[in-house]
C-alpha positions in Angstrom: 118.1 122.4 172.2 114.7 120.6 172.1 116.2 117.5 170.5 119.0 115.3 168.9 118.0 114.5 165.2 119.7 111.2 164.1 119.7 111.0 160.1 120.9 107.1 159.2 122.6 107.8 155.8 124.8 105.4 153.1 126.0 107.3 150.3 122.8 109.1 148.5 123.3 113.2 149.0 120.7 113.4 146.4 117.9 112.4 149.2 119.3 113.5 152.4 119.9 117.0 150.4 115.7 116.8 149.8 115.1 115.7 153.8 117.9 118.5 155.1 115.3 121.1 152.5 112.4 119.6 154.3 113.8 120.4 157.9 114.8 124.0 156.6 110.5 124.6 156.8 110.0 123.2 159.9 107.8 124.9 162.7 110.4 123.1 165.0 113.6 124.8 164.7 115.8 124.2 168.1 117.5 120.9 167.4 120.6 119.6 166.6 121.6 117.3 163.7 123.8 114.1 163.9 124.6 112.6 160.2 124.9 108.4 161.3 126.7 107.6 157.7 127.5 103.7 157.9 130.3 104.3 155.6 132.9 107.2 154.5 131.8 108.0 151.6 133.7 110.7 149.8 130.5 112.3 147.7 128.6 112.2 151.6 131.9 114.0 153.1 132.2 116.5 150.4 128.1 117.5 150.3 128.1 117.8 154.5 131.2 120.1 154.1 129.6 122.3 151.6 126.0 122.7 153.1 125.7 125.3 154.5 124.2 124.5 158.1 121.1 126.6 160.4 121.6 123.8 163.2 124.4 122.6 165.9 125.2 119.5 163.3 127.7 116.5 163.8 128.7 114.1 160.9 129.6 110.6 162.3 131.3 108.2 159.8 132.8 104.7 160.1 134.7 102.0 157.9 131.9 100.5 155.4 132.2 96.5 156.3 128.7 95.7 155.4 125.6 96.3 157.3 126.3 98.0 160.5 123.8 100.8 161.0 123.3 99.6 164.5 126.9 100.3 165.4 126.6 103.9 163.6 123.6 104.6 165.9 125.0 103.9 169.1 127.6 106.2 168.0 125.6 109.1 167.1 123.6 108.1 170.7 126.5 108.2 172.5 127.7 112.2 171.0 124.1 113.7 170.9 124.2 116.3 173.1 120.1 116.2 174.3 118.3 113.6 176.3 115.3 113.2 173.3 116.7 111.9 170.3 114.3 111.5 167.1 115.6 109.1 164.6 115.1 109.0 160.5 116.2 108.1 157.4 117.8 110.4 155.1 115.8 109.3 152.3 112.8 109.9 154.1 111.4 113.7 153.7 109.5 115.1 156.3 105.9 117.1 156.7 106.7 120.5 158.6 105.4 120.0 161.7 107.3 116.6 161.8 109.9 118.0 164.8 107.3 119.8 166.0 105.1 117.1 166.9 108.1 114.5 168.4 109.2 117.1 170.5 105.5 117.9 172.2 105.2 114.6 173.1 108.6 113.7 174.4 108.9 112.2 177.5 110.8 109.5 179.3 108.8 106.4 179.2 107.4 106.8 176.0 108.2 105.5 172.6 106.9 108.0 170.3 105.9 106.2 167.0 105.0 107.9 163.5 104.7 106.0 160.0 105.6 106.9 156.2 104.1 106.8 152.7 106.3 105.1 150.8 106.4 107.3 147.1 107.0 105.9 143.7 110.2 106.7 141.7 107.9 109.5 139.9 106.9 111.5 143.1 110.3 110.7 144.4 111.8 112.7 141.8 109.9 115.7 142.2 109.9 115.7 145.9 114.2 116.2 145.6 113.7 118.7 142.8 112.2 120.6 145.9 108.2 120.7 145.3 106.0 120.7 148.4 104.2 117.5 148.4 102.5 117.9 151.2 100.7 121.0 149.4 99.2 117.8 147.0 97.8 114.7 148.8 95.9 114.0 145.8 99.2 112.8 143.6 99.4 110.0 146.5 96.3 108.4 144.6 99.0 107.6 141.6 100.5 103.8 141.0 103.5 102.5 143.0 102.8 104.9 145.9 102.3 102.5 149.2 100.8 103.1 152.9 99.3 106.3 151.0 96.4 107.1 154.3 100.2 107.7 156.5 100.3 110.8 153.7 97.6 112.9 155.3 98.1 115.6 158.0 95.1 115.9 160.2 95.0 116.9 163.8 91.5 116.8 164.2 89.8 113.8 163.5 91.7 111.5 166.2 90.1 108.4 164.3 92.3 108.9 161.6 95.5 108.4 164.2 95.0 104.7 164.5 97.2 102.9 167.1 100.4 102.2 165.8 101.4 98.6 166.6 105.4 98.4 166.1 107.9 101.3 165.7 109.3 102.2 162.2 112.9 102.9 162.4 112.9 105.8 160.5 110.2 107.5 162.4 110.5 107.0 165.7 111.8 109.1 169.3 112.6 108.3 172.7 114.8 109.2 175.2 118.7 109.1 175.6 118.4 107.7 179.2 115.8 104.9 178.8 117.8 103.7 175.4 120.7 103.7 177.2 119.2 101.9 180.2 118.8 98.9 178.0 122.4 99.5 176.5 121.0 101.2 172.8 121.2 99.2 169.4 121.8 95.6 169.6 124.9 95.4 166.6 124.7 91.5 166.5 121.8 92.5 163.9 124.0 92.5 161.1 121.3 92.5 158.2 119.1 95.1 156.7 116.1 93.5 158.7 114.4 94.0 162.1 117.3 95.6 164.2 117.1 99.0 164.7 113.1 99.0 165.2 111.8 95.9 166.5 114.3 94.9 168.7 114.4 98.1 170.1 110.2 98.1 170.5 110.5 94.5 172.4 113.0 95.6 174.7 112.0 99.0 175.6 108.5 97.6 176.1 110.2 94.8 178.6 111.6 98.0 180.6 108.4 99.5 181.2 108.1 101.7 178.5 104.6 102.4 176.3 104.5 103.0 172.5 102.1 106.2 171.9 101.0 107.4 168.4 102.0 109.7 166.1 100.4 108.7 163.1 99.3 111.0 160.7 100.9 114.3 163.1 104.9 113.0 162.2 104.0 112.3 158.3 106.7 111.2 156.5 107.8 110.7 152.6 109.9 108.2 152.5 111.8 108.3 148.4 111.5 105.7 146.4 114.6 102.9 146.2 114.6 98.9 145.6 114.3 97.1 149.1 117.5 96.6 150.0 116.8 93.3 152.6 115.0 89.7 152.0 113.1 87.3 153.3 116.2 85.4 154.7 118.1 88.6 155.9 114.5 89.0 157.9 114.3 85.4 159.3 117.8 85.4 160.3 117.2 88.7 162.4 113.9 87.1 163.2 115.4 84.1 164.4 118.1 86.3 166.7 115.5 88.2 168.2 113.2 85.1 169.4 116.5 83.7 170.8 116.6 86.7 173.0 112.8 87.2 174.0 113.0 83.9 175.2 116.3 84.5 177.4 113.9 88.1 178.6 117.4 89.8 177.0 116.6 93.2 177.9 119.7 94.6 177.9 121.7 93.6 174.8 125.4 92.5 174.8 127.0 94.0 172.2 125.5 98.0 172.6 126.0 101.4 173.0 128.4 100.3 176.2 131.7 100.7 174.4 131.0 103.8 173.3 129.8 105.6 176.4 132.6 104.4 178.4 135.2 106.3 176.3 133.3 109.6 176.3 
């Protein structure tokens, strides 16, 4: 296998059944999947056991105490089975080159960085009644779509790839080793807010690595949902993470350590 695809999930089968459709027509086909539910759902258990599955695919569960998606990532981490692991969301459906394109550039050293249009409840609903979006970048012009210039595929005009600045945690790929080397997810991060991205950016960046682009290669359609974090969910994360840049905290405390041992 090319790749380890980590799929964050908390109870909605409705969307990850629209993202598994999306990775059913990709150009990319030799991966394996790893369902990172941060719960045990029933309705998630049930739908995993019933799809009927073209990939090597694990599905990781864990008691639901809250917030702890940075647990159920060091998890899946610590059972993927290939060095390159390419995290989403599985509300977030993807263009079908999306594999494709994480998997050229992979490398160690690198932080490969995409973004997402964000799609209003509208396009959302069509997009998990199965209708190729991607076929009609036009719709994006409609109100309550957001970042709608991440929509468009182009390999061409290099211009239109901008520099992304900080990694999106639901578009994002790196290797197994250099994660591990700064002991994976930090789970003190205990909010919807900061953790799995920007923590990881800061700290992988400290350890030599370098972000390069995606944008507009990996496109991404991330459903519509209400935000599920706040301001003071962010500054507390926030205020965590400075904590640790100042004390140059490369290697977190509480990571993917406890899991790798017991393997």
């Amino acid at each position: 296998m090319k790749a380890s695809l980590i799929i964050s999930v908390y109870k909605n089968t409705a969307a990850l059944d629209a993202v598994l459709h999306s990775l059913e027509q990709q150009t990319e086909q030799d991966f394996e999947v790893i369902i990172s539910e941060d719960g045990e759902d029933a309705g998630m258990a049930a739908f995993v056991t019933s799809y009927v599955w073209r990939w090597p695919m694990q599905h990781l569960t864990q008691a639901d105490e809250g917030w702890r998606k940075e647990r159920a990532l060091n998890r899946a981490v610590a059972a993927a089975k290939n060095d390159w692991l390419i995290f989403i969301d599985g509300d977030c459906v993807l263009h079908p080159r999306f594999i494709e394109w994480h998997v050229r550039y992979q490398q160690r050293g690198v932080l490969l960085a995409g973004k997402r249009v964000k799609l209003n409840p509208e396009l959302s609903e069509r997009c998990m009644r199965g209708e190729d979006l991607c076929l009609f970048p036009y719709l994006f012009a409609r109100r309550g779509c957001r970042y709608v210039e991440e929509a468009f595929y182009c390999t061409a005009a290099q211009w239109l790839r901008r520099r992304v600045k900080h990694l999106v945690g639901s578009n994002m790929s790196m290797s197994r080793a250099d994660l591990i080397a700064i002991n994976g997810f930090d789970e003190h991060y205990q909010l919807p807010a900061t953790g799995e991205d920007y923590d990881i950016e800061w700290r992988m960046i400290a350890h030599g690595a370098k972000i390069i682009s995606l944008r507009n290669l990996a496109v991404q359609y991330h459903l519509y949902h209400k935000e599920n974090w706040d301001k003071e969910a962010q500054a507390v994360n926030m205020s965590y993470c400075r904590e640790q840049q100042a004390k140059n905290a490369i290697v977190c405390c509480e990571g993917i350590n406890q899991y790798i041992c017991r393997k």
